[in-house]
C-alpha positions in Angstrom: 2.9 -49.9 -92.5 5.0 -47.2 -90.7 2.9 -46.2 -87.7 1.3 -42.0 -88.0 4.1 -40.3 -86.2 7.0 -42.0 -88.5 4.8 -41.3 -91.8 4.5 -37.6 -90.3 8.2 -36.9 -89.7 9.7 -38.8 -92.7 7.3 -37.8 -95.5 8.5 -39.0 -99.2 7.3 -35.6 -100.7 8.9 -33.8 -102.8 8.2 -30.0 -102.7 9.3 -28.5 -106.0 11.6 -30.0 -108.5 13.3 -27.6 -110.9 15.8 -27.7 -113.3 19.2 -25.5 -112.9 18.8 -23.5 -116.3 15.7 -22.1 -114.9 16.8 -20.9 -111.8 19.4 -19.1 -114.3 17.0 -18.0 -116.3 14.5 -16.9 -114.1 17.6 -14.5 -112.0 18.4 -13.1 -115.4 14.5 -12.5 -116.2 14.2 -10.4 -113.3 17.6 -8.3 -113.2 16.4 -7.7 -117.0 13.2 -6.3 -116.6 14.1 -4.0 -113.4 17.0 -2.7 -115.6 15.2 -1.8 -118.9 11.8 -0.8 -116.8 14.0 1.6 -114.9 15.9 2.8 -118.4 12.8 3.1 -119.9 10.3 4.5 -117.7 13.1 7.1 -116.9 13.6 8.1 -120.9 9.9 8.3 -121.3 8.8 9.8 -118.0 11.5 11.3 -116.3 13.7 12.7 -119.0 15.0 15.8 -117.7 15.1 14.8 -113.9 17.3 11.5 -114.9 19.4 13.0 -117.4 20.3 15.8 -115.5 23.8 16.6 -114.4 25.7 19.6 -112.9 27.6 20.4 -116.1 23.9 21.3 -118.0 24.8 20.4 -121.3 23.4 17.6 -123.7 22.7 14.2 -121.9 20.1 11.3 -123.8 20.7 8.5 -121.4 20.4 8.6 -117.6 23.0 6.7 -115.5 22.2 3.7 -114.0 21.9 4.7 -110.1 19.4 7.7 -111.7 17.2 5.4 -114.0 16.9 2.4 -110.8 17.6 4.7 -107.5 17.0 7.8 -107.5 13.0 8.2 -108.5 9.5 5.9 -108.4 8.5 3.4 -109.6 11.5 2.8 -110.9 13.4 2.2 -107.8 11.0 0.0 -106.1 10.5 -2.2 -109.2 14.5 -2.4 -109.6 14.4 -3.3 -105.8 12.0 -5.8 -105.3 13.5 -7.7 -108.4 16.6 -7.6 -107.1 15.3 -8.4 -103.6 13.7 -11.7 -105.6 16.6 -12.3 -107.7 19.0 -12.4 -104.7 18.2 -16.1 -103.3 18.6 -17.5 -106.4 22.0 -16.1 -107.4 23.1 -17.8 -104.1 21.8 -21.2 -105.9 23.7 -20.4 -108.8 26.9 -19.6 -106.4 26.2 -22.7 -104.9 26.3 -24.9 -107.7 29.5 -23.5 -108.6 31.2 -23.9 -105.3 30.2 -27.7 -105.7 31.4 -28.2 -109.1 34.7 -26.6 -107.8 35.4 -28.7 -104.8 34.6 -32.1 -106.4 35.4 -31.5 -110.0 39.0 -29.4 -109.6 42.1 -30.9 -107.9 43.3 -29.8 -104.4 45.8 -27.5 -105.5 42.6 -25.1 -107.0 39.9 -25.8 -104.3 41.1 -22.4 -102.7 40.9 -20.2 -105.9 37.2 -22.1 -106.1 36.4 -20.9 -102.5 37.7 -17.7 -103.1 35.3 -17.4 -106.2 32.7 -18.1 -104.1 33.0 -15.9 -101.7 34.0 -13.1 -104.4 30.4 -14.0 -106.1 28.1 -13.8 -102.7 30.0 -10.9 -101.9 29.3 -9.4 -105.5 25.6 -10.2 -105.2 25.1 -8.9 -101.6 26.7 -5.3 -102.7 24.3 -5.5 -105.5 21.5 -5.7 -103.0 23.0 -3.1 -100.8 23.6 -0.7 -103.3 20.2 -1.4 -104.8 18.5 -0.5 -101.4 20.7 2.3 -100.1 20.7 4.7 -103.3 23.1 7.9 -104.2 20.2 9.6 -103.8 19.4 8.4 -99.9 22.7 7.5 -99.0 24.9 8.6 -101.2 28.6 7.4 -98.9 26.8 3.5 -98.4 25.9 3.6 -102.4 28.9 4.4 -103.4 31.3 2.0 -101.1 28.7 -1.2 -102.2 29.4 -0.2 -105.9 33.1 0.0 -105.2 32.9 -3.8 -103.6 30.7 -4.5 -106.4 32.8 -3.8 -109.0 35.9 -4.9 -107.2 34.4 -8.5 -106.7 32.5 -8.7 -110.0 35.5 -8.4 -112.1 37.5 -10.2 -109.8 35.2 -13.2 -109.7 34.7 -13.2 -113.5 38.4 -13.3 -114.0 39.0 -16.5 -111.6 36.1 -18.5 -112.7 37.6 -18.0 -116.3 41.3 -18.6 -115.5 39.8 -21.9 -113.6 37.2 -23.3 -116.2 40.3 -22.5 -118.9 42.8 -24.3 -116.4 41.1 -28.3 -117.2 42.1 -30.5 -120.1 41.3 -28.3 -123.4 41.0 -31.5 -125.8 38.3 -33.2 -123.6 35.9 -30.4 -123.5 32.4 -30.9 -124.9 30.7 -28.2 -127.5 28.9 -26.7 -124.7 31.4 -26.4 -122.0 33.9 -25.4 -125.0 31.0 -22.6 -125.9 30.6 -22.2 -122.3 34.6 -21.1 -121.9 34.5 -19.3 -124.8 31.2 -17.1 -123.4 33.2 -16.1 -120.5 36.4 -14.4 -121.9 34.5 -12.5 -124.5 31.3 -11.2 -121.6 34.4 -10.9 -119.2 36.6 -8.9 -122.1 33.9 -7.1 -123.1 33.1 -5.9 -119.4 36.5 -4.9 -118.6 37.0 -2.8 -121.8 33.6 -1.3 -121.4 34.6 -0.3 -117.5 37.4 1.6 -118.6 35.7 3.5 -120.9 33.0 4.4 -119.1 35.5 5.3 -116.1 37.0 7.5 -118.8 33.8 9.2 -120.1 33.0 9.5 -116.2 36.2 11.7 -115.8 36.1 13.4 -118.9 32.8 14.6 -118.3 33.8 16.1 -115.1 36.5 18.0 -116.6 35.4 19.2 -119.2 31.8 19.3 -119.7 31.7 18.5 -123.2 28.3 17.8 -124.4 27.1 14.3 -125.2 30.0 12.5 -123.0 28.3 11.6 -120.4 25.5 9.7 -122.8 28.5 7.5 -123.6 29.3 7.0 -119.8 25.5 5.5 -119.6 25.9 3.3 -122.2 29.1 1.8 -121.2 28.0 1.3 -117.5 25.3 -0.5 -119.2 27.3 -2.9 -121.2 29.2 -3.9 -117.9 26.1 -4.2 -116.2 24.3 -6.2 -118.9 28.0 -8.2 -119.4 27.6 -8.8 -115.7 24.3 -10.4 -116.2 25.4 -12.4 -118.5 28.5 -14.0 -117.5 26.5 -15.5 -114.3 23.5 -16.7 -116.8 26.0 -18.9 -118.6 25.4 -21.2 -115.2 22.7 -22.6 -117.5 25.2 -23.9 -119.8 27.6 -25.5 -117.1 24.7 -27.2 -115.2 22.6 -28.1 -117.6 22.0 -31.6 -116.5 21.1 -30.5 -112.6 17.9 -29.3 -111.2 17.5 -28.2 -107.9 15.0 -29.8 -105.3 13.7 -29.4 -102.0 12.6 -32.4 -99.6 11.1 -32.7 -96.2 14.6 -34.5 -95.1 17.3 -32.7 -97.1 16.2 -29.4 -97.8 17.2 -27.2 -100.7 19.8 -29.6 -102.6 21.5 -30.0 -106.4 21.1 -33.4 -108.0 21.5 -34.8 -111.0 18.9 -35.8 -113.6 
């Protein structure tokens, strides 16, 4: 028998054990909720305030920084969820910067790292952004969407060109599915940014009633294409989990 002080410093225990999907789904869960509360406690609540815009003419959906920034509760439900989503989307980059160091030859390993780094950036802009509003701080909101966007679509673009860039006729259903998830959410999401940049502009000019409603809904479709191009981590790790140890820590394994 190990004497007290050994049993006390190398305990067997395991703290949690979980498996990946759920940290995937528990991230989306909470980005979800703070978006539609925000949406809808701003349609049913705060109509007028949140769909308000200097050209006065006919608006039915606020824009995103109004329904989750700019009045409460809605921005402090929108940030604590991002606040609680945040740790776990660094998991999820994790994993990925793993799979991409031991599953892709040497030649990729750098698009992989840049991937990573593309993805914690994405995540921590999401968190700036969510915590520094247009309405506070308009200049530091708007720069963090910038990076945002900049790395989200750049991210989703390399992870796509680099799950696509292995050996098509070996591919299971699910990581065939999996590939196939990714260019439509990332299509989707590019097409859906341009037209909402156009509505954006148009709006401006013009003031046409109605045009910025279509702005909203497009900057929702990225958003909600956003959301779920990182929840199809569930699909590529399917057989992890994640656990946490006295000795290692917070680690990946595999079932």
């Amino acid at each position: 028998m190990l004497p007290s002080y050994q049993r006390l410093i190398n305990p067997k225990s395991v703290y949690f054990r979980l498996p990946f999907p759920w940290v995937a789904l528990i991230s989306l869960a909470l980005a979800l909720a703070g978006f539609f509360f925000g949406v809808a406690w701003s349609l049913a609540f705060d109509f007028e305030r949140s769909t308000y815009t200097e050209c006065q003419v006919d608006n039915y959906l606020p824009s995103i920084s109004a329904a989750i920034g700019s009045y409460e509760p809605q921005r402090t439900v929108w940030q604590l969820a991002i606040f609680l989503h945040f740790p776990l989307r660094l998991v999820l980059a994790k994993a990925y910067l793993e799979h991409y160091l031991k599953k892709f030859r040497r030649s990729r390993r750098l698009l992989g790292i840049l991937a990573y780094i593309l993805n914690v950036v994405e995540v921590s802009a999401l968190v700036c952004l969510s915590f520094w509003t247009s309405s506070a701080d308009y200049p530091t909101h708007r720069n963090a969407f910038l990076l945002f966007i900049a790395c989200s679509e750049s991210y989703m673009l390399i992870s796509y060109l680099l799950f696509r860039s292995g050996p098509k006729a070996g591919l299971l259903p699910l990581e065939a599915k999996s590939l196939r998830y990714k260019r439509n959410l990332f299509s989707v999401n590019v097409v859906c940014f341009g037209l909402a940049g156009y509505c954006f502009v148009r709006h401006n000019s013009y003031c046409e009633a109605g045009v910025y409603t279509f702005f909203a809904l497009f900057e929702y479709i990225v958003v909600l294409t956003n959301m779920g191009f990182h929840t199809i981590s569930s699909w590529d790790f399917h057989d992890l989990r994640v656990v946490c140890d006295h000795q290692r820590g917070l680690y990946l394994t595999q079932f």
